[in-house]
N, C-alpha and C positions, 0 to 999 in steps of 0.2 A: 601591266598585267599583274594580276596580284595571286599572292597561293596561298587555294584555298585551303583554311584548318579544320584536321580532324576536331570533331566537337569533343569537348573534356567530358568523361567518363565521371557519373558521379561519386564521389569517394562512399564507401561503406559506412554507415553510422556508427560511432562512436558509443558504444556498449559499454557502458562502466561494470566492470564483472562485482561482486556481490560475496565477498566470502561470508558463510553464516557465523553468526555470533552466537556463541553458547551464552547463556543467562544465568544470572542465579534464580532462588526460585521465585517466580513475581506472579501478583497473581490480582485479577481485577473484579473485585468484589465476591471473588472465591469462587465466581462461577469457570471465569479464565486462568488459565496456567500459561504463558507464556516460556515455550521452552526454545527457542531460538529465534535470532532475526535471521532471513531469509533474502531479505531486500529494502532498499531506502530509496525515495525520491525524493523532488523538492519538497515537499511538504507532509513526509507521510513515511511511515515504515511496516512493512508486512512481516507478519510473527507469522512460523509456526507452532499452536499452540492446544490448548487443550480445552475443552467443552467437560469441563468437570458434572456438569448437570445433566447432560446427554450422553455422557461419556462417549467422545468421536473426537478425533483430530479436525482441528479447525486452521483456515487461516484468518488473520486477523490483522486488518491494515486501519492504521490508526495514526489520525493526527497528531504531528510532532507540534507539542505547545511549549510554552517555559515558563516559570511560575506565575507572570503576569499573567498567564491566559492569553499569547498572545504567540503565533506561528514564527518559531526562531528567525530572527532575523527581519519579521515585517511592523510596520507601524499597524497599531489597532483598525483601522479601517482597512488595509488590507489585510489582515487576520479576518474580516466577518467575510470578506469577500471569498477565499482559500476555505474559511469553512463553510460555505455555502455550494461552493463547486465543490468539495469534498464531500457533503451529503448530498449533492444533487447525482454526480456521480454512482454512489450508493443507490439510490431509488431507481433512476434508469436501468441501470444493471440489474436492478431487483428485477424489473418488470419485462425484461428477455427472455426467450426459452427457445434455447440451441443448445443442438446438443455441443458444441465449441465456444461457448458462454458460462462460464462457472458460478452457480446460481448465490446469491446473498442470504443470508439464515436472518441476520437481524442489525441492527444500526442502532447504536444507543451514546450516552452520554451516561459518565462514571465517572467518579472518584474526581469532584468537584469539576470538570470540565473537561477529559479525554473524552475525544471523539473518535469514534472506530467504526467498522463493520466488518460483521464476519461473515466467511463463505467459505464454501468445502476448499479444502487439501487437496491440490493435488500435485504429486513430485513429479521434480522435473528438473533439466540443466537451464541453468541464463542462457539470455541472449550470446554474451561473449564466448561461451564455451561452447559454444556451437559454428 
């Protein structure tokens, strides 16, 4: 006869906490001010920053590239793949409306090949510190 096991509880996710990074002043094609990072994934970091032409707090999450034009750490054919999920992402998101869905303002391409999009601010704690 054998004894039966309690089933294993699944562990909590593993939340990499985010301290913000203060910036000096950077700014993308004068329209964006980028005044801190907020958060980094694989392939991508979210600014708190500025709508200098609308004047509004914006966020701004924008693919991490390296002077090749190419997503840190991937061979060029996976760079077109990561930026093609990274603007498809973008469009889908655009095309939501909840009020629990943070809506997209715009998607562009700057300053020879940063790929971004920006969408409303809003504050808040990470995951981890919750």
């Amino acid at each position: 006869m054998s004894a039966v096991k309690e089933p294993k509880k699944p562990s909590a996710p593993n939340y990499r906490a985010f301290d913000t990074i203060s910036l000096p002043a950077m700014s993308i094609d004068e329209r964006y001010e980028l005044i801190e990072e907020v958060g980094r994934g694989g392939m991508g970091s979210v600014f708190r920053a500025r709508d200098n032409q609308l004047d509004r707090e914006i966020a701004l999450k924008q693919l991490r590239v390296d002077d090749s034009g190419t997503v840190r750490s991937l061979t060029p054919e996976d760079t077109v793949m990561f930026t093609k999920r990274f603007l498809r992402e973008a469009k889908v998101t655009a095309q939501l409306d909840h009020p629990n869905i943070i809506p997209v303002y715009e998607i562009a391409e700057r300053n020879g090949g940063d790929i971004f999009y920006t969408m409303q601010f809003v504050r808040g704690v990470s995951m981890a510190a919750r």
